[in-house]
C-alpha positions, -999 to +999 in steps of 0.1 A: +000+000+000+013+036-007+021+061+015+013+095+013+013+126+027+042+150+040+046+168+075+037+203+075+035+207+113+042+188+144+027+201+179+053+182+202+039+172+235+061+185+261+066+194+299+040+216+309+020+209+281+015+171+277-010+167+249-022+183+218-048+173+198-081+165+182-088+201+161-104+217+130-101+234+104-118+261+085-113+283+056-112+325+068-123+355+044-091+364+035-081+330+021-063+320+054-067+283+071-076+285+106-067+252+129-081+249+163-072+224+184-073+209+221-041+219+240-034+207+273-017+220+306+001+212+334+014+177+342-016+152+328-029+145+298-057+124+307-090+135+296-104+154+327-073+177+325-067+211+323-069+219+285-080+254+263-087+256+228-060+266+208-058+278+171-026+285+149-029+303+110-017+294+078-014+325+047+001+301+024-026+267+020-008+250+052+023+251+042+032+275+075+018+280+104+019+311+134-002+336+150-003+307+178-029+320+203-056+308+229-092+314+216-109+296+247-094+293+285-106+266+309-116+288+340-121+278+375-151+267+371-144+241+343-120+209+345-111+209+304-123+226+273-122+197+245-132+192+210-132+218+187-158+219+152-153+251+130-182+259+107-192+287+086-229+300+098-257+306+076-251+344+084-214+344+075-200+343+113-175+320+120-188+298+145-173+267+173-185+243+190-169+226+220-169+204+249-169+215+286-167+195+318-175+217+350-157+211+382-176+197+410-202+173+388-195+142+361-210+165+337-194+172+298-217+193+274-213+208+239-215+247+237-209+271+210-197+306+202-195+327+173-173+352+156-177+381+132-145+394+123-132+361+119-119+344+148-099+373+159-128+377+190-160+354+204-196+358+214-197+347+252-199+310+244-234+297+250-245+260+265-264+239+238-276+214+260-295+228+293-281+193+316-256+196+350-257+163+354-249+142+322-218+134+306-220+140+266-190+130+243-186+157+213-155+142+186-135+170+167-143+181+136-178+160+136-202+189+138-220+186+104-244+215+080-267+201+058-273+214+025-304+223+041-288+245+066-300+229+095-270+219+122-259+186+130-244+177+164-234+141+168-231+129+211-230+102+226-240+098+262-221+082+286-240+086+325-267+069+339-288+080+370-284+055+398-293+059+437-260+083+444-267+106+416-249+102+380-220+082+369-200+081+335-200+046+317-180+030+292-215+021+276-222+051+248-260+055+232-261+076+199-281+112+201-282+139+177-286+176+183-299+199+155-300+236+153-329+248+122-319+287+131-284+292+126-271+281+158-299+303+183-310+275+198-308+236+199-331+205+203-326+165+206-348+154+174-338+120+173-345+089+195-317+077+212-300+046+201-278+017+216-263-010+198-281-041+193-283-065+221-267-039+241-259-067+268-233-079+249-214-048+245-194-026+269-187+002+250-224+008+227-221+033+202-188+058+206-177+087+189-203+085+164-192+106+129-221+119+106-219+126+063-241+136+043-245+118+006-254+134-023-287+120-028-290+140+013-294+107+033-272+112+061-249+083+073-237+076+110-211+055+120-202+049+158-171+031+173-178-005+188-158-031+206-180-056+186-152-060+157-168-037+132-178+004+134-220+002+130-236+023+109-273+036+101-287+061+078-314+088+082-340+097+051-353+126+072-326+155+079-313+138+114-354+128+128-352+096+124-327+066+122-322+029+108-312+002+131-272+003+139-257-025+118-222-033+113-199-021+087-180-051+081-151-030+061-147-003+088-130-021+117-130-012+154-128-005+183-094+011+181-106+050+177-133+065+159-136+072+115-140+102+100-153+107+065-158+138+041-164+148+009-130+166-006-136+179-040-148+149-064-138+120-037-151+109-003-125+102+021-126+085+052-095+079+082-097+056+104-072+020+120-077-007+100-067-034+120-088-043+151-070-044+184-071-079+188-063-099+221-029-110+208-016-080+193+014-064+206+000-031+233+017-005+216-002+029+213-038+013+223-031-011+189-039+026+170-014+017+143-015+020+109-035+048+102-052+051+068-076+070+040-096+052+018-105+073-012-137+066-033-153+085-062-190+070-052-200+091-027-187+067+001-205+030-013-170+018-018-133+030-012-110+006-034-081+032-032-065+027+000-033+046+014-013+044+044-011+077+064+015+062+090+025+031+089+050+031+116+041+000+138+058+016+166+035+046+168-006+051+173-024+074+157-061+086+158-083+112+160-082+129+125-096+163+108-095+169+073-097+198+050-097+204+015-083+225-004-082+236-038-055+207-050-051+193-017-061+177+015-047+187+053-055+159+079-043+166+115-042+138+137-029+125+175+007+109+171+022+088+202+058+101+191+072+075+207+056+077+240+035+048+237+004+070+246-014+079+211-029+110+231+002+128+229+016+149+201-004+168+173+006+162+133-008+181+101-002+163+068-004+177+032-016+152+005-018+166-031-048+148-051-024+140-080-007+114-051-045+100-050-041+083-089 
């Protein structure tokens, strides 16, 4: 299999700042790329950590990168900031979207903020989801807009209610969040889902990505520990969903997928080989890392390519952009470390290296 792909930028985990990952991308007025991303602080890196959203700026279609700056600060009221999705508003702001988890509860919701003059300042960021007691997980770069312009926000809940209040489970169920006026306000329009015969399954459905075909039926597929990501597909804008089935050429439950449409091909990321019992434990088994490239809309993907195919290394957690004659895809890379949540990568593929 070919590799492709050359480094553009690599966010180094170091002391002080143990993690950087999981960001997005957007396309400013002036022509500039904006990546934000999640950048940790202190000594941990575990999930519940101190972390702010970050964002660095490219003039020159990623080849560069500076104006390195902090768009969002975890305050002393929150534990992390997490999971940045850029989008362009139906009213031209630039808008985010992006994970808090308070201090003093087992809570994690999704709120947003928006931007007229281009990231430079925010609106007060805003709560989507009115819940101090739940713990929603938000992906990067999973936030979808329909053709439509209705808002899709992909969570999967991860608490249940017992006798001493609310505790966080492995055990995921699908939801989906939609905003029909431009990000003002937000509402759960679909029924939520587990994986079938849910008994069997510790994790349910994780880190569910959404797309949108061409024909507008949207597809959702969620991380499982049952061998294969499962998928379903709504006919009705996000209302209403088939039953979760498994994809049997999308393996898990190594880390999620993520697939978009870039220029005339759909591309999707995502570890190929499941983290089976025997399998060497290095980087959480997130190794290789590949994109499948298909000129269906996503029905099949017989181009493969390796990203990284460093055995040695994990990798996980992509976001992709295109561009004009290219594609950037940033993604987590252990750098040796054995912990795939460490250092942050940006990768330049040309589409002439996709023939």
């Amino acid at each position: 299999m070919k590799k492709i792909g050359r480094e553009v930028l690599f966010l180094k985990a170091v002391e002080g700042n143990p993690r950087n990952g999981e960001g997005a991308f957007i396309r400013l007025k002036n022509g500039a790329i904006l990546y934000a991303y999640t950048r940790f602080t202190g000594a941990d890196w575990n999930d519940d950590c101190a972390a702010d959203i970050a964002a660095l700026t490219s003039f020159d279609e990623g080849e560069t990168w500076g104006d390195e700056r902090i768009l969002f600060h975890h305050d002393e009221n929150s534990r992390n900031l997490m999971e940045p999705n850029l989008l362009r508003m139906n009213n031209g702001d630039l808008g985010i979207i992006y994970l808090r988890k308070d201090k003093g509860s087992e809570n994690a919701v999704p709120y947003i903020a928006r931007s007229s003059d281009e990231g430079k300042t925010f609106s007060e960021p805003v709560r989507i989801i009115d819940d101090d007691n739940n713990y929603f997980v938000l992906e990067n770069d999973h936030v979808i807009k329909l053709r439509n312009g209705r808002i899709l926000i992909p969570l999967n809940l991860h608490s249940v209610e017992t006798d001493k209040g609310y505790e966080v489970i492995e055990h995921g169920l699908k939801c989906v969040f939609a905003s029909d006026d431009d990000g003002k306000s937000w509402k759960e329009i679909a029924k939520r889902q587990d994986i079938p015969f849910p008994h069997r399954s510790e994790t349910g459905l994780q880190e569910t990505a959404l797309y949108e075909q061409k024909d507008g039926r949207i597809r959702a597929l969620s991380r499982t520990d049952m061998a294969f990501q499962y998928e379903c597909f709504s006919d009705d804008f996000g209302k209403s969903w088939t039953e979760p089935e498994p994809n049997r050429f999308f393996s898990s439950p190594d880390s999620p997928l993520l697939m978009k449409r870039c220029g005339k091909y759909t591309v999707v990321i995502f570890n190929p080989i499941p983290n089976y019992n025997t399998r060497p434990d290095i980087a959480w088994g997130r190794t290789p890392f590949v994109m499948g490239v298909s000129e269906d809309d996503g029905k099949t993907f017989p181009k493969m390519y390796f990203l990284e195919d460093d055995e040695n290394n994990g990798y996980c957690y992509p976001a992709i952009f295109s561009g004009d004659d290219y594609i950037l895809v940033s993604y987590y890379h252990s750098n040796g470390s054995g912990i795939p949540l460490n250092s942050n990568k940006i990768i330049k593929i040309k589409y002439d290296e996709l023939t």
